[in-house]
C-alpha positions as CSV (number, residue, x, y, z in Angstrom):
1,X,6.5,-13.4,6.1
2,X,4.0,-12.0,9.1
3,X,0.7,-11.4,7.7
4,X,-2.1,-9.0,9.0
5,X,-5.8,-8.6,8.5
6,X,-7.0,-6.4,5.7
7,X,-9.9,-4.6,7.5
8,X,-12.4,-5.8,9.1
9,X,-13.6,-8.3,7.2
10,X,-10.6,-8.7,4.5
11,X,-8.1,-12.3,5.0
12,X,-4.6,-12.3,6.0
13,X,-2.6,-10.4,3.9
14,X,1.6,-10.4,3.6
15,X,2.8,-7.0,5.7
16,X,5.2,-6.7,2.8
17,X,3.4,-6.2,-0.1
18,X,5.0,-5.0,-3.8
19,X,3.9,-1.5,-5.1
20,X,4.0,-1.2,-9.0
21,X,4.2,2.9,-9.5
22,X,6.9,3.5,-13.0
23,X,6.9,0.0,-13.1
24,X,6.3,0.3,-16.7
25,X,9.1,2.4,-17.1
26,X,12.3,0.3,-16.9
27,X,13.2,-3.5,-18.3
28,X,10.1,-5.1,-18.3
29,X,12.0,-8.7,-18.1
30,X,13.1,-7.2,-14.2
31,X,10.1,-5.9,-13.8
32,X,8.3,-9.6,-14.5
33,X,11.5,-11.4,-12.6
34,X,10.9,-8.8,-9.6
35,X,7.5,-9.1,-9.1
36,X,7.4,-12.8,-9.4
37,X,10.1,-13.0,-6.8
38,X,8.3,-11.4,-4.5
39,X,5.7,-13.6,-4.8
40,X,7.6,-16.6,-4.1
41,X,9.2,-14.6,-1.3
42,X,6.0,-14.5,0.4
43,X,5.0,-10.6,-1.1
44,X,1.4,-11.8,-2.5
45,X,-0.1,-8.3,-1.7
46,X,0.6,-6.5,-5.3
47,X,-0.6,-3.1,-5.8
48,X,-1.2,-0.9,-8.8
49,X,-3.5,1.5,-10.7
50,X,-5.2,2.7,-13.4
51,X,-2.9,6.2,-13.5
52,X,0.7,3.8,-13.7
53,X,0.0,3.3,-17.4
54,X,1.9,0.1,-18.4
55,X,2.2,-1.5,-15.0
56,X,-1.5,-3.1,-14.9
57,X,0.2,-5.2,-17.7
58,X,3.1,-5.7,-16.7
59,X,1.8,-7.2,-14.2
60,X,-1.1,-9.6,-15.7
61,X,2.1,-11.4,-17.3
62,X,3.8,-11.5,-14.3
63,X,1.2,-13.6,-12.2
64,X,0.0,-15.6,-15.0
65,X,-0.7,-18.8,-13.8
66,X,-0.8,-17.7,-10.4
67,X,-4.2,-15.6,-9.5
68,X,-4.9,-17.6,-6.6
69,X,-1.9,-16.9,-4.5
70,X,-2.4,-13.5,-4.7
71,X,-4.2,-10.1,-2.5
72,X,-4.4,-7.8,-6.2
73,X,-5.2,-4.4,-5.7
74,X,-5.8,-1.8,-8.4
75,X,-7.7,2.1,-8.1
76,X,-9.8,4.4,-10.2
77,X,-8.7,7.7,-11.4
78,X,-11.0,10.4,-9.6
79,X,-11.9,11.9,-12.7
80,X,-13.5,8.6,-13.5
81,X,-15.1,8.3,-10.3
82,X,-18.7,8.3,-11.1
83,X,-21.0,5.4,-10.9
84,X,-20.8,4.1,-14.5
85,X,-17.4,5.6,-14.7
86,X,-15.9,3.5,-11.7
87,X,-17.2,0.6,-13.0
88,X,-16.4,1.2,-16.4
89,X,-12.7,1.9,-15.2
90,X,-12.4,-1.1,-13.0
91,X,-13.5,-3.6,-16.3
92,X,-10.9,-1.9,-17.9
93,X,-8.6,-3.3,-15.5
94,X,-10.4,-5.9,-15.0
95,X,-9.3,-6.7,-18.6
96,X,-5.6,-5.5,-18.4
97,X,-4.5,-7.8,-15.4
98,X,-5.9,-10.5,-17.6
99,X,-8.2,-11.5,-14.0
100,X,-11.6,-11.8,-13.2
101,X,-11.8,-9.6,-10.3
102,X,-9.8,-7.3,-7.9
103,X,-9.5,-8.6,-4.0
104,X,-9.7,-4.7,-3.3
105,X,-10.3,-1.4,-5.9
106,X,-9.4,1.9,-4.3
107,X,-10.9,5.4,-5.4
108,X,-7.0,7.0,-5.9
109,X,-7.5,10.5,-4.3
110,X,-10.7,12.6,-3.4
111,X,-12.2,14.1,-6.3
112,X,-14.8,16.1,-7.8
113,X,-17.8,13.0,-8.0
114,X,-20.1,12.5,-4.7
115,X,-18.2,9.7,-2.6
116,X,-22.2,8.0,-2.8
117,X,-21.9,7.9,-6.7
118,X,-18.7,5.8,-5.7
119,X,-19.7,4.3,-3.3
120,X,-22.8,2.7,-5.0
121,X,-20.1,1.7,-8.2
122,X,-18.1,-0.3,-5.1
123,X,-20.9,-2.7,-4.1
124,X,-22.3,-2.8,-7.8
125,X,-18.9,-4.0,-8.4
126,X,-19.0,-6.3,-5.4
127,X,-22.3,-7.8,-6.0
128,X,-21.4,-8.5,-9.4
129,X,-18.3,-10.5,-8.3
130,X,-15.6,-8.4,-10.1
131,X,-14.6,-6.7,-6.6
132,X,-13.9,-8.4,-3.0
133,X,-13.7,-5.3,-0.8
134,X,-13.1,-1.7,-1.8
135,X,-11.2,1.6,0.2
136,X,-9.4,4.5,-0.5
137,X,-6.2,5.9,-1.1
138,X,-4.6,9.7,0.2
139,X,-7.8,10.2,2.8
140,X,-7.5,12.6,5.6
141,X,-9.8,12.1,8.8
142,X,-12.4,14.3,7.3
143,X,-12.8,12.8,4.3
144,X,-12.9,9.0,5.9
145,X,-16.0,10.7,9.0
146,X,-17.7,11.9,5.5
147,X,-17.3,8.4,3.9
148,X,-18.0,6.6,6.9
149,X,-21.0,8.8,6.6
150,X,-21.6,7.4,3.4
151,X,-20.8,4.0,3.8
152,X,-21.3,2.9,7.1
153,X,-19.4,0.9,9.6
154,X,-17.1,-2.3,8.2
155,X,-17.1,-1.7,4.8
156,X,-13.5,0.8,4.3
157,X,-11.2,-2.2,3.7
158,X,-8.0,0.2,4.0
159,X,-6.9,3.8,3.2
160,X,-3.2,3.9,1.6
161,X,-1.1,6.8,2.4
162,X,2.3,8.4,1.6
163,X,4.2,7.2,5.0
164,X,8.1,6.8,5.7
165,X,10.6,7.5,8.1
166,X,11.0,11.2,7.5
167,X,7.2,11.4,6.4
168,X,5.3,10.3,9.7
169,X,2.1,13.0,9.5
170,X,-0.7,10.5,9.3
171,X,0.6,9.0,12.8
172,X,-1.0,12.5,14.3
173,X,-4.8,11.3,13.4
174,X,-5.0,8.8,10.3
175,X,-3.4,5.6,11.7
176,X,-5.7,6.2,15.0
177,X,-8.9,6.7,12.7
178,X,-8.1,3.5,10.9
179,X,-7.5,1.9,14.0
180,X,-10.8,3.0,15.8
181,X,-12.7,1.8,12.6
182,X,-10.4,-1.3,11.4
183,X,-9.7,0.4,8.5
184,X,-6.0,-1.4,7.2
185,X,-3.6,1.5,6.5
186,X,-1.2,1.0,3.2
187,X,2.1,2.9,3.1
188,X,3.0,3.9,-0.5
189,X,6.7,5.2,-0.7
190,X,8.1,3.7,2.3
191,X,11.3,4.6,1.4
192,X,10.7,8.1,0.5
193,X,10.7,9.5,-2.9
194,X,14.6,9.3,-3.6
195,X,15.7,10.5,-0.4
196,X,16.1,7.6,1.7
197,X,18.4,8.5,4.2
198,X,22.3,8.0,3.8
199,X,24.4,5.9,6.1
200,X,26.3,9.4,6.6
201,X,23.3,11.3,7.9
202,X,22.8,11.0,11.6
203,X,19.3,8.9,10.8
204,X,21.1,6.9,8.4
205,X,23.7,6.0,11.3
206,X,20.9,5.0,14.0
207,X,19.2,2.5,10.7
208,X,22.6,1.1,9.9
209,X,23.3,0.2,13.4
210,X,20.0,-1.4,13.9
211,X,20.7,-3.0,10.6
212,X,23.9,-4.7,12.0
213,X,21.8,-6.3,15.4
214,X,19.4,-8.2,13.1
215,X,21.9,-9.2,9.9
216,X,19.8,-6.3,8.0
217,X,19.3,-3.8,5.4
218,X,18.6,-0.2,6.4
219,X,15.6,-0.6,4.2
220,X,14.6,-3.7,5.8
221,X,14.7,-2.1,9.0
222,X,12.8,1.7,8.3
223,X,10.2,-1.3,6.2
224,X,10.0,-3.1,9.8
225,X,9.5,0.5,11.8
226,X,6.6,1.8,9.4
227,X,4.4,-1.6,10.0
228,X,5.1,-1.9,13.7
229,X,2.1,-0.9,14.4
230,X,-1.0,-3.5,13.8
231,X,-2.7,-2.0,10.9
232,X,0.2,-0.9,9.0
233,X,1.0,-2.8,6.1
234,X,3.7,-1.6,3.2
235,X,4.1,-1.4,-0.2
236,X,7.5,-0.8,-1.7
237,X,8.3,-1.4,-5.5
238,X,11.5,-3.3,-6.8
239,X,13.1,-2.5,-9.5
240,X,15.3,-6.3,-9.4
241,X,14.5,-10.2,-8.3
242,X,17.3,-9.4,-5.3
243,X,15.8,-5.9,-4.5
244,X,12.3,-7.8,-4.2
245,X,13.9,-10.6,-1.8
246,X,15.9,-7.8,0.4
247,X,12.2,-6.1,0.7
248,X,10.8,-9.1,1.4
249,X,13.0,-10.6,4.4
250,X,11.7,-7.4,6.2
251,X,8.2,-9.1,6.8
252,X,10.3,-11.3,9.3
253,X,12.3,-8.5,10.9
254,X,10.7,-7.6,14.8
255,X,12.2,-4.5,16.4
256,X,12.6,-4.7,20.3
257,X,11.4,-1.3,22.2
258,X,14.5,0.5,22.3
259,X,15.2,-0.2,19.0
260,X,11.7,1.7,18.0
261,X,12.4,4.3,20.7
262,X,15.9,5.2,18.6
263,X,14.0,5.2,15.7
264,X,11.5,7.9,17.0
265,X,14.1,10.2,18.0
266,X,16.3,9.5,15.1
267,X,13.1,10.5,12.7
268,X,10.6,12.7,14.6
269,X,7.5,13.2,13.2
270,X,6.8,16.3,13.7
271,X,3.9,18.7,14.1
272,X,0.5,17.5,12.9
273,X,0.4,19.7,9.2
274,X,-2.6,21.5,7.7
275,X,-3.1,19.0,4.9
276,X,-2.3,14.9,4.2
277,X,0.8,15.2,2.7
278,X,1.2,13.1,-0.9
279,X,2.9,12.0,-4.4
């Protein structure tokens, strides 16, 4: 599994990671068995949140024993986003994983709270040991100049963002922010939300090709494309122990030049839009 660094400051972390979103809602036994087989896969980046309601414990049974190994992130609702309310929020979970602190808490999505009140909750967190690092999730370039603003150089350990093949926006100005300011960028639904593309469709021909070179999946391959470039790291969730170790064996997929040069024409990306697009 290739590993990257998490920010500027943050360790190596595996470019595969496991995302946890409706985790909650299907067997919880493949849930646990999936998520522990990431781990031992080499997926030791696990993300969740306050707003996936089970998941956080799901999850805490899932890595009992095994804290150490692991990069855990979790976020706070923006509606709880105030100074004693991020702090508040991040005990809770905190409390749910069954840990002592978070290697990374996010602030979910811009809200209504002054990014200083959250700010200040981060390294109050930090300080107190509960938190290693904290960043942001759904963050367009103005909102990261106003919290670099806030928060000054170094300290923005990532910003994760909707990205996959047939969503490519944040390639127009977020990935080059991030990269300027060694900001890690996250992609959340790296498959899309149920419309990864069909081995019929013209893009779905172009993956499966690709996927025959290397031995491959198609979603091992678009999982190699999104974190070809150096700050992109991704975070897809399994639903199965074998879906976990198919996501997995992307971490050790590299794509030649024409191989990404297909890609791009297969999947534009299209004209920079008006607003981030996200879930």
């Amino acid at each position: 599994m290739q590993t990257k660094k998490f920010g500027n400051n943050g360790p190596q972390v595996s470019v595969i990671g496991q995302g946890t979103w409706y985790l909650d809602r299907g067997d919880r036994k493949a849930a646990i068995s999936a998520l522990r087989s990431g781990i031992d896969a080499g997926m030791t980046h696990i993300d969740t949140a306050e707003m996936y309601g089970d998941a956080e414990l799901v999850i805490a049974d899932a890595i009992a024993g095994q804290r150490d190994r692991l990069y855990l992130v979790s976020k706070v609702l923006p509606s709880n986003a105030s100074r004693r309310g991020t702090i508040a929020a991040c005990e809770r979970s905190l409390k749910r994983l069954k840990t002592d602190r978070l290697d990374c808490y996010l602030l979910h999505w811009r809200g209504s709270y002054p990014l200083a009140d959250t700010v200040a909750a981060f390294d109050e967190l930090i300080a107190a040991g509960k938190i290693r690092s904290w960043g942001v999730s759904n963050f367009d370039t103005e909102d990261l100049d106003e919290l670099l603003d806030v928060a000054g150089e170094g300290k923005i350990a990532c910003n994760q963002v909707l990205y996959h093949l047939q969503e490519r926006a944040i390639e127009h100005a977020v990935i080059p922010w991030c990269d300027q300011h060694g900001v890690a960028v996250v992609a959340y639904s790296p498959f899309g939300h149920n419309e990864f593309p069909s081995p019929s469709s013209k893009g779905g021909a172009v993956l499966q090709s690709i996927a025959a070179t290397h031995m491959a999946t198609a979603r091992q391959v678009a999982l190699s494309f999104l974190t070809r470039v150096s700050s992109v790291l991704a975070i897809p969730k399994a639903s199965s122990a074998d879906h976990a170790a198919e996501n997995a064996a992307a971490g050790d997929i590299k794509l030649n030049d024409s191989e990404i040069a297909a890609l791009d024409k297969a999947f534009p990306r299209g004209p920079k839009p008006r607003g981030l697009p996200m879930l």
